[in-house]
C-alpha positions as CSV (number, residue, x, y, z in Angstrom):
1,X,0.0,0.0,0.0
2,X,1.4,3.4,-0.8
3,X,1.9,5.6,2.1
4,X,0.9,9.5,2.8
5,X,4.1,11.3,1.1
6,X,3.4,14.1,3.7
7,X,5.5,14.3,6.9
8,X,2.8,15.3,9.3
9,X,0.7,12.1,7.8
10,X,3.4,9.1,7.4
11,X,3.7,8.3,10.7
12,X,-0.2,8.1,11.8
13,X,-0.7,6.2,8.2
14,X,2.0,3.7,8.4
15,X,0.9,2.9,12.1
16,X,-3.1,2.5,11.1
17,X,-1.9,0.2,8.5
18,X,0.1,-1.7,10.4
19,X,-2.5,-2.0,13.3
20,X,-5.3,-3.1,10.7
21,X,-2.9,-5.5,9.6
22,X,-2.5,-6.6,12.8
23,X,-6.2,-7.2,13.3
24,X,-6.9,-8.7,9.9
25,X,-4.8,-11.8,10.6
26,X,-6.3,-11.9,13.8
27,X,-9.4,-11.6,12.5
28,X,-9.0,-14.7,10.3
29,X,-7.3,-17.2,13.1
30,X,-10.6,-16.3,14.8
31,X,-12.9,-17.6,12.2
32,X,-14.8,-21.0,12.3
33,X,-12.6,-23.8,11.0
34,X,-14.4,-26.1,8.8
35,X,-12.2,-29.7,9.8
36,X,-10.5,-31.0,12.5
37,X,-7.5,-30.6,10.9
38,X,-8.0,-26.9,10.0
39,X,-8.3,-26.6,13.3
40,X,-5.2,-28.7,14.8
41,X,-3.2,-25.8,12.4
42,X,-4.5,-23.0,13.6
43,X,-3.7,-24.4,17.4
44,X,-0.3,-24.6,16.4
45,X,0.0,-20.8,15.3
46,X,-0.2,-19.6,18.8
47,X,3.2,-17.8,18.5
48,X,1.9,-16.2,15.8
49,X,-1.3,-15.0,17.0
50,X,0.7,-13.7,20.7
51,X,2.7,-11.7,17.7
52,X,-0.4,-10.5,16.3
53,X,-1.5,-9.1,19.3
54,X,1.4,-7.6,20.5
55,X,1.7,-5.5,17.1
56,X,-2.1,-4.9,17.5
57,X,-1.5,-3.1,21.0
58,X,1.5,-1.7,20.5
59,X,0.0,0.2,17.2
60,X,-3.2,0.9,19.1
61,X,-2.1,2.3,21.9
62,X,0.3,4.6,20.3
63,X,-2.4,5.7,17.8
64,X,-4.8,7.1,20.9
65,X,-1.6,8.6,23.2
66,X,-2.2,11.9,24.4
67,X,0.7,12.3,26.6
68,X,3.6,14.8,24.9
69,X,6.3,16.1,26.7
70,X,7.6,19.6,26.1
71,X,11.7,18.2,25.7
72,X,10.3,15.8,23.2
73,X,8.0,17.5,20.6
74,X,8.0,14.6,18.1
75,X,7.9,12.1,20.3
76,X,4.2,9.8,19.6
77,X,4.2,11.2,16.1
78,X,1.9,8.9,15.0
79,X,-0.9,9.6,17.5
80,X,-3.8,11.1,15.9
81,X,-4.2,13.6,19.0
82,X,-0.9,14.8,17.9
83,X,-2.2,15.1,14.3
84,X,-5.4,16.4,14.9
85,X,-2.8,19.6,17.1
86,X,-0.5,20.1,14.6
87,X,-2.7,20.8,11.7
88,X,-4.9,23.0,14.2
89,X,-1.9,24.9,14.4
90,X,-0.9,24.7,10.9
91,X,-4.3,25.7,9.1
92,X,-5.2,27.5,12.3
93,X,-9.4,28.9,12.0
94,X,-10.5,27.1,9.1
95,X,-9.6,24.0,10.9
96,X,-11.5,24.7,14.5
97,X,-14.6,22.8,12.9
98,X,-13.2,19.7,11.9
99,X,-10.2,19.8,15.0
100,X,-13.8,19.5,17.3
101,X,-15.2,16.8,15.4
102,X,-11.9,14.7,15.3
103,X,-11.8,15.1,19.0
104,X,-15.2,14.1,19.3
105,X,-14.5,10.7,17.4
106,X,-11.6,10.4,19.1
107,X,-13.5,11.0,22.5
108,X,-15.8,7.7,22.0
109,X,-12.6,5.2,21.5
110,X,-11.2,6.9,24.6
111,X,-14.7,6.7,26.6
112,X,-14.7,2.5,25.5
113,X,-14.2,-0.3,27.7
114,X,-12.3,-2.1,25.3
115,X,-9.8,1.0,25.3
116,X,-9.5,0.8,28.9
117,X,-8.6,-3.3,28.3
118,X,-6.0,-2.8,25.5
119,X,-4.1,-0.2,27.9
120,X,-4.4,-2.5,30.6
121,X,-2.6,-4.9,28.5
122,X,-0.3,-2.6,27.2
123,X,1.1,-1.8,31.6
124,X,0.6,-4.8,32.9
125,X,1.4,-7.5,30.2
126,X,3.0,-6.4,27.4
127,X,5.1,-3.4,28.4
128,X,5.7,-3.5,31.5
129,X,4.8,-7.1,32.9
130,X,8.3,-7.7,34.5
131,X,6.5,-5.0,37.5
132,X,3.2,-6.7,37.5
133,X,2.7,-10.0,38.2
134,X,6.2,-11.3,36.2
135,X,4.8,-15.3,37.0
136,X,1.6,-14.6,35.9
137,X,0.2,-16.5,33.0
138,X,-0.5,-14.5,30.2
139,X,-3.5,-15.4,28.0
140,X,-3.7,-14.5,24.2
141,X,-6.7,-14.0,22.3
142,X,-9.3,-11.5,21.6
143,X,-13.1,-12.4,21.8
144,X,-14.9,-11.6,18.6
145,X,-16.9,-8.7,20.1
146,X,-13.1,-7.6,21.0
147,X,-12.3,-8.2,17.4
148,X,-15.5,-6.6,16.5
149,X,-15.0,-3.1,18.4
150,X,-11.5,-2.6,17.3
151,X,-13.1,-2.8,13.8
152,X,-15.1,-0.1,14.6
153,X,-12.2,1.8,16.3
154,X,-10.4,1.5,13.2
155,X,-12.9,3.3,10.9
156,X,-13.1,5.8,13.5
157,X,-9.4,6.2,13.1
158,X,-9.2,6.0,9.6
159,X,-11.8,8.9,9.4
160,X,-10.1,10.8,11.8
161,X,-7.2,10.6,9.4
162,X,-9.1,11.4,6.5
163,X,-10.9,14.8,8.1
164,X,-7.4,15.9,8.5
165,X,-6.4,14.2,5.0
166,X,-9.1,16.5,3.2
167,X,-7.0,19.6,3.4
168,X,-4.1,18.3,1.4
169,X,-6.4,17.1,-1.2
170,X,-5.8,13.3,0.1
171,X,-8.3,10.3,0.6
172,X,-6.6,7.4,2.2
173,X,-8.5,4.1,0.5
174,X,-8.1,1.4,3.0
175,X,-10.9,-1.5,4.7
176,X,-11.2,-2.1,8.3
177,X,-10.2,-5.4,8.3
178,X,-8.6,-5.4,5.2
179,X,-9.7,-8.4,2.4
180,X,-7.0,-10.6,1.8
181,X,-7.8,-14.3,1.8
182,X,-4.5,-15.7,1.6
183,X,-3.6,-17.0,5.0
184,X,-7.3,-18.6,5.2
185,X,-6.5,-20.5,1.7
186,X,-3.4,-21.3,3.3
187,X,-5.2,-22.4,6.3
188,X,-7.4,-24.6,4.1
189,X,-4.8,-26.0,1.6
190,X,-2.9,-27.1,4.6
191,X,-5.6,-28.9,6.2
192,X,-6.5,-30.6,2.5
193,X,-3.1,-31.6,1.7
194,X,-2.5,-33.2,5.5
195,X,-6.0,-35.7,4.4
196,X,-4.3,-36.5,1.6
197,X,-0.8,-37.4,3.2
198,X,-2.1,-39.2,6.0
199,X,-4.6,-41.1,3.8
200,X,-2.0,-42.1,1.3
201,X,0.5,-43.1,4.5
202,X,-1.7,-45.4,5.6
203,X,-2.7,-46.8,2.6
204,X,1.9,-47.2,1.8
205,X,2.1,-48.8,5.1
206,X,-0.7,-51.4,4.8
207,X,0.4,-52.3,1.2
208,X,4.2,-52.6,2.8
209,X,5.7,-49.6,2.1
210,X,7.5,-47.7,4.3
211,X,9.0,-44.0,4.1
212,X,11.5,-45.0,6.3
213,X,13.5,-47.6,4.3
């Protein structure tokens, strides 16, 4: 996908992207498998989905950050507080309008209960889990009405990005989750071609074959 060529918009836009990203594979680990064997697979990606999450948080979290320290101007440059600032000072007036409404959007994410979780995460898990709870077990996974809310949270975000976008003649394109069905016909193909081996193994062994010679 081809980023936002404009300084004040790459960071915000390559984080979105990477937190729908994020979500989308999660989004399709979560789905309904159709065999057992689909199903075996997708248990044994649990590294992979802890990853997922991680990257989902971590991109999350830094989107909605509101706190800026005066030594550090640029630091959270991809937080769309720190967006929605800079162009109010940039276009100053003709901004005021659409500045309120961002932080109106941004407002219902923040009021959330499923913000409040993915911060919780984010102190007590992910960043800073060696001060809380170190022997703790850590459990991975987000329900789907977790799945389904950061969705929405997305679009919100993605607007957001857009209202501000508008002014420099830019419209970022880009679904909340995004369609891409290649790790679910991976998913599948795997699952079909695992039938096939263990069918034809079975039917080596019984006719005296062996892989092993």
């Amino acid at each position: 996908m081809k980023m936002i060529d404009i300084p004040r918009f790459k960071d915000t836009h390559l984080s979105l992207y990477l937190c729908n990203d994020a979500l989308s594979e999660i989004s399709i680990l979560s789905q309904p498998c159709k065999s057992k064997e689909e199903l075996e697979f997708v248990n044994r990606l649990r590294f992979y989905r802890a990853t997922l999450q991680y990257c989902f948080n971590a991109e999350y979290t830094k989107l909605l950050e509101k706190k800026f320290k005066k030594n550090r101007p640029n630091n959270h440059s991809a937080s769309l507080y720190f967006l929605n600032n800079l162009l109010l000072e940039d276009l100053g007036e003709k901004y005021i309008g659409t500045f309120e409404n961002n932080a109106r959007l941004l407002e219902q994410i923040e009021l959330s209960d499923f913000y409040q979780k993915t911060l919780m995460l984010r102190d007590k898990k992910f960043s800073h889990k060696d001060l809380n709870d170190p022997n703790g077990n850590f459990i991975i996974g987000l329900s789907d009405d977790d799945i389904e809310t950061a969705i929405e949270h997305l679009k919100i975000m993605y607007q957001v990005l857009n209202n501000g976008a508008f002014f420099f003649d830019i419209t970022v394109q880009n679904k909340a989750p995004r369609k891409d069905s290649r790790t679910r016909n991976f998913i599948r193909n795997h699952s079909i071609y695992k039938q096939f081996y263990m069918k034809n193994h079975m039917q080596a062994l019984e006719q005296g074959f062996s892989l092993n010679r």
